[in-house]
C-alpha positions in Angstrom: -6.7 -21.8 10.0 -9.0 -18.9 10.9 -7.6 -15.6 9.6 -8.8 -11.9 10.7 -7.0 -9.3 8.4 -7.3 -5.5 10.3 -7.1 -2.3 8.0 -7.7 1.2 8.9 -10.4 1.4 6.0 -11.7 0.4 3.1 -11.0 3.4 0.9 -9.4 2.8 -2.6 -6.0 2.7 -2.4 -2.9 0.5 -2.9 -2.3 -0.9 1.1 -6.2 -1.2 1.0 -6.4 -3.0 -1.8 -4.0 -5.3 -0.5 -5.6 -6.2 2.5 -8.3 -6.9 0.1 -6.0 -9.1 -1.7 -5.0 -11.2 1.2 -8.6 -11.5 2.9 -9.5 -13.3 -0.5 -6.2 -15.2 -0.8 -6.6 -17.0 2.4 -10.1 -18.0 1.5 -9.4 -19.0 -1.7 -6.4 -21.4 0.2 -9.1 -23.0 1.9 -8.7 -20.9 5.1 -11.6 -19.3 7.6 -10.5 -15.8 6.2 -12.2 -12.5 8.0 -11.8 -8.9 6.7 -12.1 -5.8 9.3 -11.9 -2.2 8.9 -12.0 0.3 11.7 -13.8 3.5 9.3 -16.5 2.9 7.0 -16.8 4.4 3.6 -19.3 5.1 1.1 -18.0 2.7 -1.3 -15.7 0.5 0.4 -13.2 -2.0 -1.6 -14.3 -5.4 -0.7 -13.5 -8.8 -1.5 -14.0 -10.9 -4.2 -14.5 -14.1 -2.9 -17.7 -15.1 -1.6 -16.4 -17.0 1.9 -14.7 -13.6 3.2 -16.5 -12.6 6.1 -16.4 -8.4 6.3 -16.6 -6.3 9.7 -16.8 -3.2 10.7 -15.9 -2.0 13.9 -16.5 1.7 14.6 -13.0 2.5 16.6 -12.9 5.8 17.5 -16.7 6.1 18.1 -16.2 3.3 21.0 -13.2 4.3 22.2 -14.9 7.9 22.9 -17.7 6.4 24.1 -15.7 4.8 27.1 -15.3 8.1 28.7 -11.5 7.4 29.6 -10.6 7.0 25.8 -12.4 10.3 24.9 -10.6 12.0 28.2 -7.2 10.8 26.9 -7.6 11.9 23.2 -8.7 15.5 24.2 -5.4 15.6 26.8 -3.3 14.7 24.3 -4.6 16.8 21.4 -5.0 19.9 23.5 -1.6 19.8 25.4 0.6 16.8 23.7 -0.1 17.2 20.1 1.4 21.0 19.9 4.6 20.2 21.1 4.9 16.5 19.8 3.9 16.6 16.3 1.9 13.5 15.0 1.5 12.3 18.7 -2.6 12.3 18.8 -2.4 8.1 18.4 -0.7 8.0 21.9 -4.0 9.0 23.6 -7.0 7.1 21.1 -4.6 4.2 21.2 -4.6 3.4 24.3 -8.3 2.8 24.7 -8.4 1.8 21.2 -6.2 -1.6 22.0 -8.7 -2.4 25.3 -11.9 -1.8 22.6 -10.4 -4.3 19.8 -9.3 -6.5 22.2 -13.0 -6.8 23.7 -14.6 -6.9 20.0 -11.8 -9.8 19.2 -13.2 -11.4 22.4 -16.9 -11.5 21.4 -15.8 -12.4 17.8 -14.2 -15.2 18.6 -17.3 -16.1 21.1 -19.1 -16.6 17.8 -16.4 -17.8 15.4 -13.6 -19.3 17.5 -10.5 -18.7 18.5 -8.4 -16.6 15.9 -4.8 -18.5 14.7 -3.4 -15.3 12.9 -4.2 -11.5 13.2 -2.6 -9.4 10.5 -2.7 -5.5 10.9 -1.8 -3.9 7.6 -0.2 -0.7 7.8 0.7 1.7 10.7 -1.7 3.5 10.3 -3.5 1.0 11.4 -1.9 -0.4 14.3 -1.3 3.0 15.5 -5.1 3.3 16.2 -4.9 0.3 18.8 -1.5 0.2 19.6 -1.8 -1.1 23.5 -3.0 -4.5 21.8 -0.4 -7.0 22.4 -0.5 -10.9 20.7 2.0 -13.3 20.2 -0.9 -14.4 17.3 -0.5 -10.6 15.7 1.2 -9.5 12.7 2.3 -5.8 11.8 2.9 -5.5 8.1 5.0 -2.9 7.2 4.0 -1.4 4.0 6.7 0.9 3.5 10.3 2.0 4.3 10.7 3.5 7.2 12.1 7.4 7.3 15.0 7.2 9.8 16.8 10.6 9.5 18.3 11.6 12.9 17.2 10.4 16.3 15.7 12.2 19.1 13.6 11.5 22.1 10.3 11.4 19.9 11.3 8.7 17.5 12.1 6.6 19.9 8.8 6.7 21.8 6.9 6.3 19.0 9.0 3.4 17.9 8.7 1.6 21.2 5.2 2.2 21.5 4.6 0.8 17.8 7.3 -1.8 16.9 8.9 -2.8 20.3 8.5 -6.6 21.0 6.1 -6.9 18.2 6.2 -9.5 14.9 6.9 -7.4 12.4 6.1 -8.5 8.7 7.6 -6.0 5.8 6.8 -6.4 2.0 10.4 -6.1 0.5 13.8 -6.2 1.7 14.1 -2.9 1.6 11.6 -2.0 3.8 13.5 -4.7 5.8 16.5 -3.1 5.8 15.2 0.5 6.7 13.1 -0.9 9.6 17.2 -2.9 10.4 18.5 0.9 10.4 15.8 2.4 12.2 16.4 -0.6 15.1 19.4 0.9 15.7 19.3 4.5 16.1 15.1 4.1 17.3 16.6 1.6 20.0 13.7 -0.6 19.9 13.7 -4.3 18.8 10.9 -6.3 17.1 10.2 -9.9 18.2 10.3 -10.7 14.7 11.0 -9.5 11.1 10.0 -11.4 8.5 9.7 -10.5 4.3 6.7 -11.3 3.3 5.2 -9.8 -0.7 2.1 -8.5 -1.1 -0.4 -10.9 -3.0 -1.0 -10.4 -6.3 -4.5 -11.9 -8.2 -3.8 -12.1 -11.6 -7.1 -13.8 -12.8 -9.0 -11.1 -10.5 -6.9 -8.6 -12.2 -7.1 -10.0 -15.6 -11.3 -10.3 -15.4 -11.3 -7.0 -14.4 -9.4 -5.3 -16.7 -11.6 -6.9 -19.6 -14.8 -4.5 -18.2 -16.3 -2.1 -20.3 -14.7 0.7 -19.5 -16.3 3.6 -22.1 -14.0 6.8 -21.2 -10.6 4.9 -22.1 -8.7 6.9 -24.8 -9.4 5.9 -28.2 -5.7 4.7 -29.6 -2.4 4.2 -27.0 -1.0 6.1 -24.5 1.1 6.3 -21.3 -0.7 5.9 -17.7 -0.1 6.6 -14.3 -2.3 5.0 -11.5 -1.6 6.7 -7.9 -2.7 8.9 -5.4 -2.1 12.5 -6.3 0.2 12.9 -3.2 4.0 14.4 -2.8 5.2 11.1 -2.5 4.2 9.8 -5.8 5.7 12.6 -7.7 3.2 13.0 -10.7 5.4 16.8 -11.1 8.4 14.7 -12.2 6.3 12.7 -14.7 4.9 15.7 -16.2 8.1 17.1 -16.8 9.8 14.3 -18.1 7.1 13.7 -19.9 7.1 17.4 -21.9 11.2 17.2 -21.9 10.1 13.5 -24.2 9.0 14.8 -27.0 6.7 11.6 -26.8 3.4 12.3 -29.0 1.5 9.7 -27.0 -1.4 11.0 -24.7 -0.4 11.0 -20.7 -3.2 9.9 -18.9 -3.2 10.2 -14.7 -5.6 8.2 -13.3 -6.0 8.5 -9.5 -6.6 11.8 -7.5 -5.7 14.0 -4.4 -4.7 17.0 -3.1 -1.8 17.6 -5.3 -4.2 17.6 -8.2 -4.8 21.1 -8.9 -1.2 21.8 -8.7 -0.4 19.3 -11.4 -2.8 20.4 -13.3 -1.5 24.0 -13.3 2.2 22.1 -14.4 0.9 21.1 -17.2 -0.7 24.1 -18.4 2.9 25.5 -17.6 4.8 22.9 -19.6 2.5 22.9 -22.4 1.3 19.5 -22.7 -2.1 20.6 -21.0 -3.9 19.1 -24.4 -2.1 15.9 -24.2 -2.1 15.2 -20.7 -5.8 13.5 -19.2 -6.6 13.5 -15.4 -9.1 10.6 -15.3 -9.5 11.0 -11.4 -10.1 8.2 -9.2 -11.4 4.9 -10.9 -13.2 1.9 -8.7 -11.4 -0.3 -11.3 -8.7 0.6 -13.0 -7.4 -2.3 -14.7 -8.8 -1.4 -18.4 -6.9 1.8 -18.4 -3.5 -0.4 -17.4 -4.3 -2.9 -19.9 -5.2 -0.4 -23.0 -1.9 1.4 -22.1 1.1 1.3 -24.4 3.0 2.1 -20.8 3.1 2.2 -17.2 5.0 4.6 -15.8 6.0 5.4 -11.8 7.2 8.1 -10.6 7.3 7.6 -7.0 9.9 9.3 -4.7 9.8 6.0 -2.3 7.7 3.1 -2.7 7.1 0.3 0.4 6.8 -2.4 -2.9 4.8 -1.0 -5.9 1.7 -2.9 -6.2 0.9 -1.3 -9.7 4.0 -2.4 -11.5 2.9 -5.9 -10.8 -0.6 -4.9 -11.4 0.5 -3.7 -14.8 2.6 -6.4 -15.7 -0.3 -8.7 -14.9 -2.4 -6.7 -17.4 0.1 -7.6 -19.9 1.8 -3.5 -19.7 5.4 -2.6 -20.1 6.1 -1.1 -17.1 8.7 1.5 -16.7 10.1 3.2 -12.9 12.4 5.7 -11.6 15.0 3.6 -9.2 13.7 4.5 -5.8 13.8 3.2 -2.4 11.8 0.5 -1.1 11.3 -2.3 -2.9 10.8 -1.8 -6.6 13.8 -3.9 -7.3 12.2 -7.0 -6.1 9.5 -6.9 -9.0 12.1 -5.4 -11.6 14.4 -7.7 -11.3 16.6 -9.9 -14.1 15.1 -9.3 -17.5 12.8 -6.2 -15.9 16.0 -4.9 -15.0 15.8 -2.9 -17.9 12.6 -1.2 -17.0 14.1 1.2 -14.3 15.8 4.3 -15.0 17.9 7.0 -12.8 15.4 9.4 -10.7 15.9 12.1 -12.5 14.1 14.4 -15.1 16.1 13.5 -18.0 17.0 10.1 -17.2 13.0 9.5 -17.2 12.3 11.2 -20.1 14.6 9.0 -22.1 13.6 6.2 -20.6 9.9 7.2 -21.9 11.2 7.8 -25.3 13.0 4.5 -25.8 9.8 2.6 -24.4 7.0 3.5 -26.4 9.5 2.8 -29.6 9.2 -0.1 -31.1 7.0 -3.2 -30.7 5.5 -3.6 -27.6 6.9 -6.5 -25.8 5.1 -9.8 -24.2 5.0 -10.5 -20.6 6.7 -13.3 -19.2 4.3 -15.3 -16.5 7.0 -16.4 -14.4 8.0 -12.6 -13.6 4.8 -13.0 -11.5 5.1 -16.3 -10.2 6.5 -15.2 -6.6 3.1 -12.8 -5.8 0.6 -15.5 -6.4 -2.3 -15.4 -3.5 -2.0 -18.7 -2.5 2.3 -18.3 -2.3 2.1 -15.1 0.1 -1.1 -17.0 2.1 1.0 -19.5 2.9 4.0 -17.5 4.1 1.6 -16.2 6.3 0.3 -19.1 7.7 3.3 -20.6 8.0 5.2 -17.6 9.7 6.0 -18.1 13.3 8.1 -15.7 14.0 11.1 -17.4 13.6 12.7 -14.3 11.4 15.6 -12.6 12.8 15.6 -9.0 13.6 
């Protein structure tokens, strides 16, 4: 089959990542896999394997550019925006749809016709959200917020997910999008559970790198955005409440980065806690790791338990909503702990006593590339709502 994966960008990031992930996956299946992004970056993720064709196709410059588009998005930020908070997609997306769907045209002029579309992210599809295909799929990549309803939701909704083939990454993203069916009104074509890939031997060459800033004996590591969502505050705080001698290191970055900071300076820990900032690979500081810890308040899946599990890391998470129950499951059970300061805090000091334990293979055996290609291929839309 020919494949065309769609992402927002290329930045580093977990959904970005993924998309990543699955570009290479269906090449590596023996698929005509293609990779586009819609922003280009200075030092863009990109795939691993060598048959993965990569475009670029700058979105918002043509969609400008056709007059109308640029009309619409300055109506809608000047007058709609204001009032309708988180609304400016309902003007670029309407040109946006009309400019991928001419670009998909001349693509598939020179490379045939396309058997599967996959949009990762809303984020993404909110940027061309007029585009309509029976061949499309809109992955999900986390739970949806459902709160109360109102007029707003349920445009949005109906402009996003309304007739489409929607694709989540866990059952509980499932069951939010379920919830928000009902009090969104809106209702998919199709909504399928599909995992997000993970590439253990890519992961496991990559985490054997040289890596010459990596602590010198073990410590505890966090790998995520610095972001609200993530909740680095809670780790720092569990992590001083601990007791736990072991260094803290936070590898990622963001705009919540100074404040963390300043929390640890407050708690005391500021000599034992390391901000690493954002890493291109950060595999060798998951492997070297005596722990993995997340935090998160919500999480669609939780690539980077997986991720640390496949660099051969006890992982350790507060119990959250999405879907981190679907990766610690069974013997992994174990590894989650009530979201709460001193439930985490225990859970830290119990963990890093002791031996550390091995990883069972099979625990991964479900995110394999060439198991979630498949699903993909094979999807039809046959799911239920």
């Amino acid at each position: 089959m020919r494949t065309l994966v769609v992402v927002r960008s290329l930045k580093m990031g977990g959904m970005e990542r993924v998309a990543v992930n699955l570009a290479d996956a269906f090449a590596q299946a023996g698929h005509e896999s293609h990779l586009l992004s819609f922003r280009r970056m200075e030092a863009p993720l990109a795939p691993e394997h060598p048959e993965v064709g990569q475009h670029h196709l700058a979105l918002r410059w043509w969609t400008r550019l056709t007059g109308v588009g640029l009309v619409l998005e300055l109506l809608v930020r000047l007058f709609v925006n204001p009032v309708v908070k988180r609304s400016l997609f309902l003007g670029t997306g309407i040109m946006g749809g009309l400019v991928f769907r001419l670009w998909l045209r001349a693509f598939e002029r020179r490379h045939g016709r396309v058997d599967r579309i996959i949009f990762r992210g809303v984020g993404t599809f909110e940027l061309v959200w007029t585009f309509r295909d029976d061949r499309a799929r809109y992955v999900l990549e986390n739970i949806l917020h459902v709160g109360d309803t109102n007029w707003r939701r349920r445009l949005f909704a109906r402009c996003l997910y309304q007739g489409r083939h929607l694709v989540t990454v866990t059952q509980g993203v499932a069951e939010s999008v379920r919830e928000a069916m009902a009090v969104w009104h809106f209702e998919p074509a199709s909504l399928e559970v599909i995992v997000n890939p993970c590439p253990v031997e890519s992961i496991r060459r990559q985490m054997r790198e040289p890596e010459p800033d990596l602590p010198e004996g073990p410590y505890i590591v966090n790998v995520a955005r610095m972001v609200p969502a993530k909740d680095q505050a809670l780790l720092l705080r569990a992590y001083a409440r601990s007791g736990v001698e072991l260094p803290l290191v936070l590898v990622g970055d963001g705009r919540e980065r100074g404040r963390l900071e300043a929390l640890a300076r407050e708690l005391g820990i500021a000599e034992r806690v390391r901000f690493a900032g954002q890493r291109a690979n950060p595999y060798p500081w998951m492997h070297h790791a005596r722990l993995f810890v997340l935090s998160s308040r919500f999480e669609g899946m939780g690539i980077v338990l997986f991720e640390a599990l496949a660099c051969g890391t006890p992982v350790l998470s507060v119990d959250c909503p999405g879907g981190i129950r679907e990766i610690l499951k069974g013997e992994l059970a174990s590894s989650v702990v009530a979201h709460d300061e001193e439930s985490l805090a225990e859970g830290i000091r119990m963990a890093v006593l002791g031996e550390k334990p091995p990883i069972e293979e099979r625990w991964l055996d479900n995110f394999r590339p060439e198991t979630v290609a498949r699903r993909f291929v094979a999807q039809r839309g046959q799911g239920e709502p």
